[in-house]
Biopython code that builds the backbone (N, CA, C, O; Angstrom):
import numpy as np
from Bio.PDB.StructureBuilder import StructureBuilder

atoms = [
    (1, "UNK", "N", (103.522, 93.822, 94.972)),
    (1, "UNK", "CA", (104.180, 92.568, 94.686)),
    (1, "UNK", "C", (104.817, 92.044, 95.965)),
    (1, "UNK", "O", (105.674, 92.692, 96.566)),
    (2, "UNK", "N", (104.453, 91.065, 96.295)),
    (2, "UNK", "CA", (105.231, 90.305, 96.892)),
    (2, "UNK", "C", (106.395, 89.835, 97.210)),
    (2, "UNK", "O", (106.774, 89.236, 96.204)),
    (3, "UNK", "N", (107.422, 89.729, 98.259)),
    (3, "UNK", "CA", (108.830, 89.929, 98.265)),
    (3, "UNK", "C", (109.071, 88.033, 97.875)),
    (3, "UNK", "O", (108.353, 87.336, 98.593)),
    (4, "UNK", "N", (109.693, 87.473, 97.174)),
    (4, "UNK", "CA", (109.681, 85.920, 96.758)),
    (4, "UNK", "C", (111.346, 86.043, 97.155)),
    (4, "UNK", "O", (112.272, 86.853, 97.119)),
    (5, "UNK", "N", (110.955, 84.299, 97.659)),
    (5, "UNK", "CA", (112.763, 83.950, 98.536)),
    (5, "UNK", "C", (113.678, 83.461, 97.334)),
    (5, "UNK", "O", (114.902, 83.424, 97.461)),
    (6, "UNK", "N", (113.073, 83.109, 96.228)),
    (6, "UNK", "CA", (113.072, 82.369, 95.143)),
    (6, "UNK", "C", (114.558, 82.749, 94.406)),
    (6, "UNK", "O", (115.590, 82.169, 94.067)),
    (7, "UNK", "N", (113.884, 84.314, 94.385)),
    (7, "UNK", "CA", (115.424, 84.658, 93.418)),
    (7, "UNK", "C", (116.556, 85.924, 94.504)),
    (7, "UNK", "O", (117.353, 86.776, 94.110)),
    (8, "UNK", "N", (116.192, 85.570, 95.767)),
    (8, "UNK", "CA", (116.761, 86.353, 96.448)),
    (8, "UNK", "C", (118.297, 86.584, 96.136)),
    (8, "UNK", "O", (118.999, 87.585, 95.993)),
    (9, "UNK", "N", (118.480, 85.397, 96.100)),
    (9, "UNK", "CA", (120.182, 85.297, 95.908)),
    (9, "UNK", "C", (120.528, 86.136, 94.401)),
    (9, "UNK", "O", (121.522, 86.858, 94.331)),
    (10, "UNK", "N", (119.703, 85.974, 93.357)),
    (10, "UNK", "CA", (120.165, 86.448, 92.349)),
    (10, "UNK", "C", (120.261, 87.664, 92.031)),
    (10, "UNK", "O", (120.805, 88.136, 91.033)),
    (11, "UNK", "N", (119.504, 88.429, 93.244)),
    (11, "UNK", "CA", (119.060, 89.939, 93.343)),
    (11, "UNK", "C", (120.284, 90.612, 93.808)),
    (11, "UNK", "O", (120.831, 91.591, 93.301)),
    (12, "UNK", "N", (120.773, 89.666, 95.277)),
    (12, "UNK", "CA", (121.575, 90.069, 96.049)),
    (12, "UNK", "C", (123.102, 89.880, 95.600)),
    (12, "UNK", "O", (124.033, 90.401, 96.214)),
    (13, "UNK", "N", (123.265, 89.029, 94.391)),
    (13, "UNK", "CA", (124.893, 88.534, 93.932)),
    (13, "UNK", "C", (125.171, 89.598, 93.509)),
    (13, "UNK", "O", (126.362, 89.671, 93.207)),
    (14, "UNK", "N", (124.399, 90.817, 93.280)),
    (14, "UNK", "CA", (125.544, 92.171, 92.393)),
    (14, "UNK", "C", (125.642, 92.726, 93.262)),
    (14, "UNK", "O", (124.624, 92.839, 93.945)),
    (15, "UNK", "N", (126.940, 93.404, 93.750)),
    (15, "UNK", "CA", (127.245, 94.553, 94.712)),
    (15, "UNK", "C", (126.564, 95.789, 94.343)),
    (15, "UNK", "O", (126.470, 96.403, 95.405)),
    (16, "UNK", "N", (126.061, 96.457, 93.456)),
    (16, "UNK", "CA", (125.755, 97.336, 92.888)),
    (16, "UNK", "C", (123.922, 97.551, 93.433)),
    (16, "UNK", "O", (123.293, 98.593, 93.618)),
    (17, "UNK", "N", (123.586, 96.436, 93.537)),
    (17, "UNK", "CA", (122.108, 96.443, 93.706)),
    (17, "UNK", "C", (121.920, 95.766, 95.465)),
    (17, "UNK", "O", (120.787, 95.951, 95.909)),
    (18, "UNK", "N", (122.640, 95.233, 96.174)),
    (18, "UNK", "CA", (123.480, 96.001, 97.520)),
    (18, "UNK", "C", (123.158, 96.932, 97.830)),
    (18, "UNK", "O", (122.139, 97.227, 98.454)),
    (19, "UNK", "N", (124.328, 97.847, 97.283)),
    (19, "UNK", "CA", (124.593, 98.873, 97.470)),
    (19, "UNK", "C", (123.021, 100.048, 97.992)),
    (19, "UNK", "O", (122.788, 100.767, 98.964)),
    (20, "UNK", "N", (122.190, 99.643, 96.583)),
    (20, "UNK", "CA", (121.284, 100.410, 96.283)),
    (20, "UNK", "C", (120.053, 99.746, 97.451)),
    (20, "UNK", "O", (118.933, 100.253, 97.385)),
    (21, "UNK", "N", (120.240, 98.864, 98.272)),
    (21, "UNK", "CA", (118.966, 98.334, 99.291)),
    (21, "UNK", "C", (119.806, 98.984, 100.063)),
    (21, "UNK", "O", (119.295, 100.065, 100.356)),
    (22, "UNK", "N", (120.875, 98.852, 100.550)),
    (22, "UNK", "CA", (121.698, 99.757, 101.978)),
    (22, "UNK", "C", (121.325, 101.118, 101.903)),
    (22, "UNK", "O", (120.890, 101.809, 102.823)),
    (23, "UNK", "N", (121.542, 101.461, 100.676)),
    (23, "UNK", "CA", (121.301, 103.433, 100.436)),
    (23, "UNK", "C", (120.006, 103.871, 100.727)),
    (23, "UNK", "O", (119.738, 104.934, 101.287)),
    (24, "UNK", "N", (118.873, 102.683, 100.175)),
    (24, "UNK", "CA", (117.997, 103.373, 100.469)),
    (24, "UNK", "C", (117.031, 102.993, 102.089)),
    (24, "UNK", "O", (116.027, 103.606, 102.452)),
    (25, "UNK", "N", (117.653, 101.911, 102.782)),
    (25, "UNK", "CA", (117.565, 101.206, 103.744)),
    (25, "UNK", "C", (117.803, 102.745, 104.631)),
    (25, "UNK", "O", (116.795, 103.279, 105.094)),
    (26, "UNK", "N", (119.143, 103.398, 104.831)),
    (26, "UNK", "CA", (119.195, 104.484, 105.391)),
    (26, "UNK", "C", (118.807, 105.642, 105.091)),
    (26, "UNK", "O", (118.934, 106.458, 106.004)),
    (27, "UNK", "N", (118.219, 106.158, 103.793)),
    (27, "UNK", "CA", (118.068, 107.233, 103.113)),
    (27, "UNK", "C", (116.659, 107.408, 103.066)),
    (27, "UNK", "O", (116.086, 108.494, 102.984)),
    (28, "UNK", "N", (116.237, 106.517, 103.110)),
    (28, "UNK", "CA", (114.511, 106.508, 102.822)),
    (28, "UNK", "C", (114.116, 106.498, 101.290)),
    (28, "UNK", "O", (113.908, 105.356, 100.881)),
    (29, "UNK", "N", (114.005, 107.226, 100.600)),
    (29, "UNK", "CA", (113.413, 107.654, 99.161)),
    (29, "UNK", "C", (114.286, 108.427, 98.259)),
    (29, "UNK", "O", (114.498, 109.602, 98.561)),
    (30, "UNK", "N", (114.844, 107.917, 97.150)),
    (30, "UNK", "CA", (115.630, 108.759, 96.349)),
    (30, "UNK", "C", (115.324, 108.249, 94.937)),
    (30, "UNK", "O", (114.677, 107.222, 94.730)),
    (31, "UNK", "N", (115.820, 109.017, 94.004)),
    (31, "UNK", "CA", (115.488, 108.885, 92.816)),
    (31, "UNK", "C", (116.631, 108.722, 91.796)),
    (31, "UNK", "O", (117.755, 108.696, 92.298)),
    (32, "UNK", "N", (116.541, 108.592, 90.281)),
    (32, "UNK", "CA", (117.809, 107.693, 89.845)),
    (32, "UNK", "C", (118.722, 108.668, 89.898)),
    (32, "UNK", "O", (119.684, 108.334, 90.590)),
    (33, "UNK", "N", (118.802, 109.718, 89.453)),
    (33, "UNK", "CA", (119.354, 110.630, 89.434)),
    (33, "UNK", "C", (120.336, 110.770, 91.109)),
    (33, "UNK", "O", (121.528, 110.470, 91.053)),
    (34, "UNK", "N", (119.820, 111.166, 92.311)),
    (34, "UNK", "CA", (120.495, 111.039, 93.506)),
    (34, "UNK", "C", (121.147, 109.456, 93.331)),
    (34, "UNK", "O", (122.374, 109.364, 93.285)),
    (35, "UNK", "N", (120.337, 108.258, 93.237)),
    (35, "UNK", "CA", (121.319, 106.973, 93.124)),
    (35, "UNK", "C", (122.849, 107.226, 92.791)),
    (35, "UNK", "O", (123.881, 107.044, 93.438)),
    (36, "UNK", "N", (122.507, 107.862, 91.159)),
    (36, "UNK", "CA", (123.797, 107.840, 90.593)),
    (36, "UNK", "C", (124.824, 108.354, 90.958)),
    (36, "UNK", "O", (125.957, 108.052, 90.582)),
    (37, "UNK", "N", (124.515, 109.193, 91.740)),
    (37, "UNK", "CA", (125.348, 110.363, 92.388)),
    (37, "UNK", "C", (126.216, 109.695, 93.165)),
    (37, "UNK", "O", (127.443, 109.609, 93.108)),
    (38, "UNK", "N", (125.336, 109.179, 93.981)),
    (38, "UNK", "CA", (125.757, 108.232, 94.975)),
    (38, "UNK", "C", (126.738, 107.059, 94.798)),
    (38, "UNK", "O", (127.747, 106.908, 95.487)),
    (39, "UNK", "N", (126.376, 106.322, 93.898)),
    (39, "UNK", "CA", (127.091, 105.155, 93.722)),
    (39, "UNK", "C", (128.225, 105.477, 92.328)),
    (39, "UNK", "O", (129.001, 104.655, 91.840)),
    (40, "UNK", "N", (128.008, 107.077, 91.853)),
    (40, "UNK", "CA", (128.897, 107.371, 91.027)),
    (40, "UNK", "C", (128.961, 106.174, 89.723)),
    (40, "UNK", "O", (129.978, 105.542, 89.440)),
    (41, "UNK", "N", (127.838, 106.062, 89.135)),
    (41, "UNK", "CA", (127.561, 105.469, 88.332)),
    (41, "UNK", "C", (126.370, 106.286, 87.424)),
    (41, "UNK", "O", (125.539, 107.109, 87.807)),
    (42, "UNK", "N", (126.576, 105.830, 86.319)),
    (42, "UNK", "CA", (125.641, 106.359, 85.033)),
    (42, "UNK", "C", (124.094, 105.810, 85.124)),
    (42, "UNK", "O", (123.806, 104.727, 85.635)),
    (43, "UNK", "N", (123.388, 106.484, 84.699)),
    (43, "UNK", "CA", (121.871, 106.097, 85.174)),
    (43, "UNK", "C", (121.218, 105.265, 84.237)),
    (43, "UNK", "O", (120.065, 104.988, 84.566)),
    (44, "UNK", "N", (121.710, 104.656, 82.886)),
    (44, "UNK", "CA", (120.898, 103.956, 82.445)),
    (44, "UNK", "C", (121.408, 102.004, 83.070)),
    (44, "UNK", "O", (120.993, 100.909, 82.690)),
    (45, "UNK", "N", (122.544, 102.442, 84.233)),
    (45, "UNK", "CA", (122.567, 101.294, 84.340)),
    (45, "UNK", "C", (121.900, 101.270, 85.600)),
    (45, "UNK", "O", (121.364, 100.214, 85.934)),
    (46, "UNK", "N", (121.830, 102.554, 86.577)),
    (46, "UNK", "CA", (120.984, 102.318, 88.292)),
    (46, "UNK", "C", (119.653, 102.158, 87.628)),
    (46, "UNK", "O", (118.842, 102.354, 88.533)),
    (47, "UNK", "N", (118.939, 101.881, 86.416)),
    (47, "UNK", "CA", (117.715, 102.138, 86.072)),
    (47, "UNK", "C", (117.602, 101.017, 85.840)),
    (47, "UNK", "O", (116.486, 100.594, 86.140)),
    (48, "UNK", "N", (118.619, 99.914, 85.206)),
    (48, "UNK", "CA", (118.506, 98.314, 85.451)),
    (48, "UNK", "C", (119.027, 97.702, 86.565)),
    (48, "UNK", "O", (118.927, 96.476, 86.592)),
    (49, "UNK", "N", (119.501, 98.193, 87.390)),
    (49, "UNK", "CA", (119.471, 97.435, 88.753)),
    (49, "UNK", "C", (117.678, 97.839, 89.435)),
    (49, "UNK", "O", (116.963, 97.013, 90.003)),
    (50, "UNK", "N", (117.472, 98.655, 89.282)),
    (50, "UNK", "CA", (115.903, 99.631, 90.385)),
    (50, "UNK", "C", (115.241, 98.364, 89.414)),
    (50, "UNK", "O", (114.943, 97.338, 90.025)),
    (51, "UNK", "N", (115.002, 98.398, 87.934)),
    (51, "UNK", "CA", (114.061, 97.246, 87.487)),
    (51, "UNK", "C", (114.237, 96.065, 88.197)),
    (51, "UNK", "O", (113.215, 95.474, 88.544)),
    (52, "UNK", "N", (115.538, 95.504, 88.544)),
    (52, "UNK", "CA", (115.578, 93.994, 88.622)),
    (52, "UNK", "C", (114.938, 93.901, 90.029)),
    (52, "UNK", "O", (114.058, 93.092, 90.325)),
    (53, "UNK", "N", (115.484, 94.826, 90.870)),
    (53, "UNK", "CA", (114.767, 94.997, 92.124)),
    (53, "UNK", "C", (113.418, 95.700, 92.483)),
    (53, "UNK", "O", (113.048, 95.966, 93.627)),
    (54, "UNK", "N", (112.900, 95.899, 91.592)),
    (54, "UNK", "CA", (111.606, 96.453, 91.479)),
    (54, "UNK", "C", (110.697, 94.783, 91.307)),
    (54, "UNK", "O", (109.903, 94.244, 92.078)),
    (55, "UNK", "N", (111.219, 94.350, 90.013)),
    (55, "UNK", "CA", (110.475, 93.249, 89.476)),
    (55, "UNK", "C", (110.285, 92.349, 90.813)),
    (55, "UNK", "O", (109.210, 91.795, 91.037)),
    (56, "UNK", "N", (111.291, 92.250, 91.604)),
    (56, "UNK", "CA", (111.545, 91.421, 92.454)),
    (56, "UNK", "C", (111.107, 91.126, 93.720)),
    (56, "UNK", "O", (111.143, 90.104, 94.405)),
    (57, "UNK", "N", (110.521, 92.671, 93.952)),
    (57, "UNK", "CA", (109.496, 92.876, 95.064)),
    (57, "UNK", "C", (110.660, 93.649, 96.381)),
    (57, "UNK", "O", (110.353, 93.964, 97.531)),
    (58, "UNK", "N", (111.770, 93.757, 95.821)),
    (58, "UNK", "CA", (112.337, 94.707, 96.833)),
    (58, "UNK", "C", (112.444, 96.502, 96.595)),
    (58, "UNK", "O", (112.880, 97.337, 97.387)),
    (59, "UNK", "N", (112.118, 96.616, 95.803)),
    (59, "UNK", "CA", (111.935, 98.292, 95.886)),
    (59, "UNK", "C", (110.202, 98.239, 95.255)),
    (59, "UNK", "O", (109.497, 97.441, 94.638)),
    (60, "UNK", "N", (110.040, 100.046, 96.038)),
    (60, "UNK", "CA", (108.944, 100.321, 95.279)),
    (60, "UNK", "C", (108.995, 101.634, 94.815)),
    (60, "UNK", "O", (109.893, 102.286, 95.348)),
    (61, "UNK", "N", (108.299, 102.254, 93.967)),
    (61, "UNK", "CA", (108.429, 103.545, 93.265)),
    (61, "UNK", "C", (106.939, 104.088, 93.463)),
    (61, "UNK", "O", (105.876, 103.472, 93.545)),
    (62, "UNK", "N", (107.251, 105.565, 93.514)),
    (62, "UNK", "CA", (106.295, 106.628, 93.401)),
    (62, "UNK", "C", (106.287, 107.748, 92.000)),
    (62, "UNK", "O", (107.256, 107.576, 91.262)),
    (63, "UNK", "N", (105.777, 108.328, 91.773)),
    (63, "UNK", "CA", (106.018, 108.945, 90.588)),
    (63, "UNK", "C", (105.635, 110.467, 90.932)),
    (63, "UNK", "O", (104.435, 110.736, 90.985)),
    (64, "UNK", "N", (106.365, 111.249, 91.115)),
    (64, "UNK", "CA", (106.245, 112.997, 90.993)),
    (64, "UNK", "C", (106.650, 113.372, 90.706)),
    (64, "UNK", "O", (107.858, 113.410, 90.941)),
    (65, "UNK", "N", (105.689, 114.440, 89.405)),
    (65, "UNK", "CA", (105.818, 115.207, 88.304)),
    (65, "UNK", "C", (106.521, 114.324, 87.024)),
    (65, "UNK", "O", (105.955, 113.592, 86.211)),
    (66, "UNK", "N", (107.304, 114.510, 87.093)),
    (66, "UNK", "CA", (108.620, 113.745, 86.100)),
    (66, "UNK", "C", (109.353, 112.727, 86.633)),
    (66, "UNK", "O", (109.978, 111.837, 86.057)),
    (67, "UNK", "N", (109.192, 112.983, 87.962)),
    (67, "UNK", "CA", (110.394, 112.700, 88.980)),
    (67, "UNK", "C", (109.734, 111.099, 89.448)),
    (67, "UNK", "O", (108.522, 110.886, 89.442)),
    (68, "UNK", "N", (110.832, 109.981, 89.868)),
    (68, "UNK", "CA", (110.307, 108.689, 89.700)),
    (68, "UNK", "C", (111.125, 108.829, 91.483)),
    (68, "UNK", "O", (112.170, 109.435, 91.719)),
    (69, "UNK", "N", (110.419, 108.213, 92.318)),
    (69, "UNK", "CA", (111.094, 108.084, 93.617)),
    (69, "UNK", "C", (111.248, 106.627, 94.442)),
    (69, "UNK", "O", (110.298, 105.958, 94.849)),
    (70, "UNK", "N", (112.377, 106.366, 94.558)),
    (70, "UNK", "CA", (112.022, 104.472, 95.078)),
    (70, "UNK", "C", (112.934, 105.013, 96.717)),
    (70, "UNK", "O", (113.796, 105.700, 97.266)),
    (71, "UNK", "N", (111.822, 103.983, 96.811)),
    (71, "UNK", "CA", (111.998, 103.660, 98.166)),
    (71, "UNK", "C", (112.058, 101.744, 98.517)),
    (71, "UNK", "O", (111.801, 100.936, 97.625)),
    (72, "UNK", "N", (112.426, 101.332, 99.897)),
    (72, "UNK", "CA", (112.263, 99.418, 100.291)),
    (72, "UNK", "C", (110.688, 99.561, 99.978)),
    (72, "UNK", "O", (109.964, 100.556, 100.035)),
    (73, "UNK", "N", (110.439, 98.383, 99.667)),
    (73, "UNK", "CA", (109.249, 97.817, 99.523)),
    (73, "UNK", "C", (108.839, 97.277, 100.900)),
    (73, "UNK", "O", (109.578, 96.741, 101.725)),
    (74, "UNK", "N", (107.342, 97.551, 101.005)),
    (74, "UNK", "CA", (107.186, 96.539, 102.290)),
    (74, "UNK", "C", (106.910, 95.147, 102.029)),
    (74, "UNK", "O", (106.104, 94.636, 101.251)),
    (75, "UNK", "N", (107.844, 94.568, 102.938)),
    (75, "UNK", "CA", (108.486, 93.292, 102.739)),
    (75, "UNK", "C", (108.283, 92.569, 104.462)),
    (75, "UNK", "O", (108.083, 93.146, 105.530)),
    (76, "UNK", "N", (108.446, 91.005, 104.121)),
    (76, "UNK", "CA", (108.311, 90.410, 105.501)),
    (76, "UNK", "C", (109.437, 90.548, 106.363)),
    (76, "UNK", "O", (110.294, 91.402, 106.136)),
    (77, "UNK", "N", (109.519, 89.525, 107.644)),
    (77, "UNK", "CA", (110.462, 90.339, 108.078)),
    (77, "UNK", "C", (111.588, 89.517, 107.838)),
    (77, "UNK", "O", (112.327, 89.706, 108.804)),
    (78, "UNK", "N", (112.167, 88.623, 106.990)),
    (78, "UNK", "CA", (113.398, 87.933, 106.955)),
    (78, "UNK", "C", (113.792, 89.038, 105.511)),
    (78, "UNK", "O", (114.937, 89.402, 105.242)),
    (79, "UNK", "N", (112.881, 89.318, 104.938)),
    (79, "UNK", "CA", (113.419, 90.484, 104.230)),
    (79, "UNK", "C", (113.813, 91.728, 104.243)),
    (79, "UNK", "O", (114.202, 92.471, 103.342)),
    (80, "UNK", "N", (113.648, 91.893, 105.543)),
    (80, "UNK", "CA", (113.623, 93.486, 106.380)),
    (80, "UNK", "C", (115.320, 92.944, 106.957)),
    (80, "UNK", "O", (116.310, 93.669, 106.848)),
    (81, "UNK", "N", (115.338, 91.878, 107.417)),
    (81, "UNK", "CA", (117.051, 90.976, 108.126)),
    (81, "UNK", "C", (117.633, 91.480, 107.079)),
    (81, "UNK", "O", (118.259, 92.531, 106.941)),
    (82, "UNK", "N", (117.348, 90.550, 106.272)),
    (82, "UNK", "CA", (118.270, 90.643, 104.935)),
    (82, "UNK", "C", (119.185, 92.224, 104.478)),
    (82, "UNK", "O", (120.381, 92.394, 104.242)),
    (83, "UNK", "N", (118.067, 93.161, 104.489)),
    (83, "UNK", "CA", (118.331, 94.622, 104.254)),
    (83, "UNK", "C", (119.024, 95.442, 105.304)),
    (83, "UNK", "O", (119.904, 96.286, 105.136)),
    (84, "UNK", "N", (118.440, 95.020, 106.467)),
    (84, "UNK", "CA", (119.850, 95.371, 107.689)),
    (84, "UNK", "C", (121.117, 94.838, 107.498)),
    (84, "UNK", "O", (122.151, 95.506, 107.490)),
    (85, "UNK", "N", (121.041, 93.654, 107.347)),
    (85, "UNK", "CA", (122.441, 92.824, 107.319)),
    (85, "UNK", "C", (123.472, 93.305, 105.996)),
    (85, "UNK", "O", (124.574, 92.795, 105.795)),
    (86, "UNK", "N", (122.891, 94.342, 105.192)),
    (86, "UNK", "CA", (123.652, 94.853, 103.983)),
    (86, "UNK", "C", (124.020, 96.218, 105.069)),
    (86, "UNK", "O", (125.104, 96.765, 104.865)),
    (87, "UNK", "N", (123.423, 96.591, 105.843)),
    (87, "UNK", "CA", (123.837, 97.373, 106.365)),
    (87, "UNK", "C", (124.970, 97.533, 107.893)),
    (87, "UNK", "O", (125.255, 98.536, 108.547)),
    (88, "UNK", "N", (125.339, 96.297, 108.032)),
    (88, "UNK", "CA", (125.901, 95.797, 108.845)),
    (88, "UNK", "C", (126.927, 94.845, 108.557)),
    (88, "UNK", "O", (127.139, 93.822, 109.209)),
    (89, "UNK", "N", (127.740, 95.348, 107.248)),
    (89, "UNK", "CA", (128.587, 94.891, 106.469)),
    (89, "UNK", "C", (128.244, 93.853, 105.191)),
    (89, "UNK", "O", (129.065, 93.195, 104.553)),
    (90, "UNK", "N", (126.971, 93.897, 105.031)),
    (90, "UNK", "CA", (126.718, 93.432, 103.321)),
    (90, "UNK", "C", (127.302, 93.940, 102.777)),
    (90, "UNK", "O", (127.843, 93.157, 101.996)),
    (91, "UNK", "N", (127.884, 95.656, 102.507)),
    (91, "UNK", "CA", (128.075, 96.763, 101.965)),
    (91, "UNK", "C", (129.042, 97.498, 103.138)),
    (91, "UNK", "O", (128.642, 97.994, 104.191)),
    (92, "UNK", "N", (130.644, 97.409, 102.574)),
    (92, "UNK", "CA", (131.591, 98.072, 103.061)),
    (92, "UNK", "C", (131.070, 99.267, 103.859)),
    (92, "UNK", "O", (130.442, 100.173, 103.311)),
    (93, "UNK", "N", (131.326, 99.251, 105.082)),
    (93, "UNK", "CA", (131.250, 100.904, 105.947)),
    (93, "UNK", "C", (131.501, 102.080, 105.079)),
    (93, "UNK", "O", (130.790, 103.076, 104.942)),
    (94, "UNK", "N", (132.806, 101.754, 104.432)),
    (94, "UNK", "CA", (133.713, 103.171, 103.961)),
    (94, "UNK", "C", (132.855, 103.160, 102.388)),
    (94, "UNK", "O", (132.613, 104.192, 101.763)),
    (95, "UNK", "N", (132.445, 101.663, 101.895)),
    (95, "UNK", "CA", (131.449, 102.416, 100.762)),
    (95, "UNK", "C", (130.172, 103.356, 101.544)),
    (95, "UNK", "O", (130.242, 104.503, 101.984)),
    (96, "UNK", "N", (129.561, 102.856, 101.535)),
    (96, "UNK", "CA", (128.369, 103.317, 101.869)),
    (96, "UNK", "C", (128.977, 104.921, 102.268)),
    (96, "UNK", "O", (128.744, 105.696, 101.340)),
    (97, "UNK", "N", (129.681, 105.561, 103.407)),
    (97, "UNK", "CA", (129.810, 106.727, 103.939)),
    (97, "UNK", "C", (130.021, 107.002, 102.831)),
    (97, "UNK", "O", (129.080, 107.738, 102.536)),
    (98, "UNK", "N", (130.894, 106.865, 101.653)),
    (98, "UNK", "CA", (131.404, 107.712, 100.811)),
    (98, "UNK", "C", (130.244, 107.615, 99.816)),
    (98, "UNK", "O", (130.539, 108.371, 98.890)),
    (99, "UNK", "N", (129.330, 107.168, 99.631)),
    (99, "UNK", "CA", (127.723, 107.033, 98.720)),
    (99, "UNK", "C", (127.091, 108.543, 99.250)),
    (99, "UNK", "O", (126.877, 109.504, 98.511)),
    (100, "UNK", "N", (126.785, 108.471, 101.132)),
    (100, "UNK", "CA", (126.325, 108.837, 101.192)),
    (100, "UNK", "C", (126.795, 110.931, 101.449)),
    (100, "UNK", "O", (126.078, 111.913, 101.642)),
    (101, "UNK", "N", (128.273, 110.755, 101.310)),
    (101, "UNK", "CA", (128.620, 112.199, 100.803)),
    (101, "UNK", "C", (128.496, 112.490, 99.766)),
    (101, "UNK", "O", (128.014, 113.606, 99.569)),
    (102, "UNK", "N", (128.831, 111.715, 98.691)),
    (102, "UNK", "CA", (128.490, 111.963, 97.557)),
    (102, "UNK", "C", (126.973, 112.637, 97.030)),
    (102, "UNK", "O", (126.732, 113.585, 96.282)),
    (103, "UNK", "N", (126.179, 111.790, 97.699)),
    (103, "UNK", "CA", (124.856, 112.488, 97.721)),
    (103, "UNK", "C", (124.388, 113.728, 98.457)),
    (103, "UNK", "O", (123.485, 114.501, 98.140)),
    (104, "UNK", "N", (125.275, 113.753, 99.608)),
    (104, "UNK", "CA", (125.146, 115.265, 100.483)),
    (104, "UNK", "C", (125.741, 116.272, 99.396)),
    (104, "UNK", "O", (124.920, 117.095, 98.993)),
    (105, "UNK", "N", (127.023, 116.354, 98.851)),
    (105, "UNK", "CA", (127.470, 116.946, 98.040)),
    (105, "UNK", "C", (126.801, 117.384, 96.681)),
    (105, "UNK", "O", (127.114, 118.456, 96.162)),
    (106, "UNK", "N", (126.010, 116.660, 96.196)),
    (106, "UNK", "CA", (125.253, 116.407, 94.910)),
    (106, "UNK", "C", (124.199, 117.437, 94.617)),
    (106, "UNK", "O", (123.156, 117.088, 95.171)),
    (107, "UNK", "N", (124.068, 118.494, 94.009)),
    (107, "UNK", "CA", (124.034, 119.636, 93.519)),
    (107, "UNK", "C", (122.618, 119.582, 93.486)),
    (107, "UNK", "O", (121.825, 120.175, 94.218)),
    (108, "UNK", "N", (122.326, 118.563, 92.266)),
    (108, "UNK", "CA", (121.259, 117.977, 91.249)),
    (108, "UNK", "C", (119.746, 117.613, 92.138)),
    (108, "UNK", "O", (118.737, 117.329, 91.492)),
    (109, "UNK", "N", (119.719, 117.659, 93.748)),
    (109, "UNK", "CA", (118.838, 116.885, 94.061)),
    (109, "UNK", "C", (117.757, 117.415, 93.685)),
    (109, "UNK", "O", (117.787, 118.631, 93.493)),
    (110, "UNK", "N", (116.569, 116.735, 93.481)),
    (110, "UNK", "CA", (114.808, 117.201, 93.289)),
    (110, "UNK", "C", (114.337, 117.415, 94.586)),
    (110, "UNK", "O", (114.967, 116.935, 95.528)),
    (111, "UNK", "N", (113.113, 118.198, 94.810)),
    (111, "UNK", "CA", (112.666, 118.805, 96.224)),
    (111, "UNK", "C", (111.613, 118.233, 95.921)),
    (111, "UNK", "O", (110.972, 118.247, 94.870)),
    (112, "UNK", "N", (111.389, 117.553, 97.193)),
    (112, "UNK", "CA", (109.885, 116.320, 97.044)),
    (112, "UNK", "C", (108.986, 116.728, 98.161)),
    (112, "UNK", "O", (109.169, 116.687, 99.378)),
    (113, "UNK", "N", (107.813, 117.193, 97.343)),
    (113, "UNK", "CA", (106.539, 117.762, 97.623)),
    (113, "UNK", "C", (105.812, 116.817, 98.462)),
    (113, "UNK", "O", (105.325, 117.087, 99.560)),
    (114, "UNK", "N", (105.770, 115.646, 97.847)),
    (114, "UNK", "CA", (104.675, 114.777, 98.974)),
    (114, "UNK", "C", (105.798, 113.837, 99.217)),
    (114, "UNK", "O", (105.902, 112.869, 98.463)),
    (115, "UNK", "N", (106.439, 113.965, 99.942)),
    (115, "UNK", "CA", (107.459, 112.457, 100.487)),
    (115, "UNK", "C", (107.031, 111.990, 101.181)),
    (115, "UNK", "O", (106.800, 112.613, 102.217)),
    (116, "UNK", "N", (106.618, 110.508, 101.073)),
    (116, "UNK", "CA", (105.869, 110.122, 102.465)),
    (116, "UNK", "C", (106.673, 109.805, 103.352)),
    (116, "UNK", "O", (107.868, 109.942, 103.093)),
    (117, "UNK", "N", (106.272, 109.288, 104.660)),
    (117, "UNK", "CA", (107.220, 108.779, 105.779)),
    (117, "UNK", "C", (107.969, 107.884, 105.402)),
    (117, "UNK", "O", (107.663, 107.134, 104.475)),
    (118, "UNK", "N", (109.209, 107.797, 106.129)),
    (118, "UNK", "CA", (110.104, 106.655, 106.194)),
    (118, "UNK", "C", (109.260, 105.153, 106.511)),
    (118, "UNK", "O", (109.888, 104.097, 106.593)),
]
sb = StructureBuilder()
sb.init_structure("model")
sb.init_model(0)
sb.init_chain("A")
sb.init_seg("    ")
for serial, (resi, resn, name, xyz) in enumerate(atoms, 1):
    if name == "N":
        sb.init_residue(resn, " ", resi, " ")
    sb.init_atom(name, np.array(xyz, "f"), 0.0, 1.0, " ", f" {name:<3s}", serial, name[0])
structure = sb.get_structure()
């Protein structure tokens, strides 16, 4: 799918789904389960943010075993801006570090057999 400028803004108005292009902007590939960890949120709601941004052409998913893995979508490059610029204060410094201990800390992770490259 195609990344569309269309509903960019509507993708980008929740901090929550932010959050989740910055995390995985630096993280590469994670799954809902690590999300939640991360953003310390319950998973049937990181599972409707990953849809809205799935639908939308900014994430993409892989599927192993059970295990569902999203990663950025490849996207043009004002959409590649866009996803830095969450990372360059779209998304608080002190959030994000504290996302991404949370996930260092996080017990629960899955061990991924074929991960492809960043």
């Amino acid at each position: 799918m195609m990344l569309a400028m269309k509903p960019v803004f509507d993708v980008l108005s929740d901090a929550s789904r932010r959050h989740i292009l910055a995390l995985l902007a630096v993280e590469g590939e994670l799954c809902v389960c690590e999300l939640g960890a991360a953003l310390d949120d319950i998973q049937p709601k990181i599972s409707r943010h990953l849809a809205i941004l799935r639908e939308a052409g900014w994430v993409a998913a892989r599927r192993e075993g059970s295990w569902i893995f999203y990663r950025l979508a490849t996207m043009p490059t004002w959409g590649k801006q866009v996803v830095a610029a969450l990372g360059q204060g779209g998304v608080p410094a002190a959030e994000l570090s504290q996302s991404q201990q949370r996930l260092t800390c996080f017990t629960g992770r899955p061990v991924q057999v074929n991960k492809e490259a960043k």
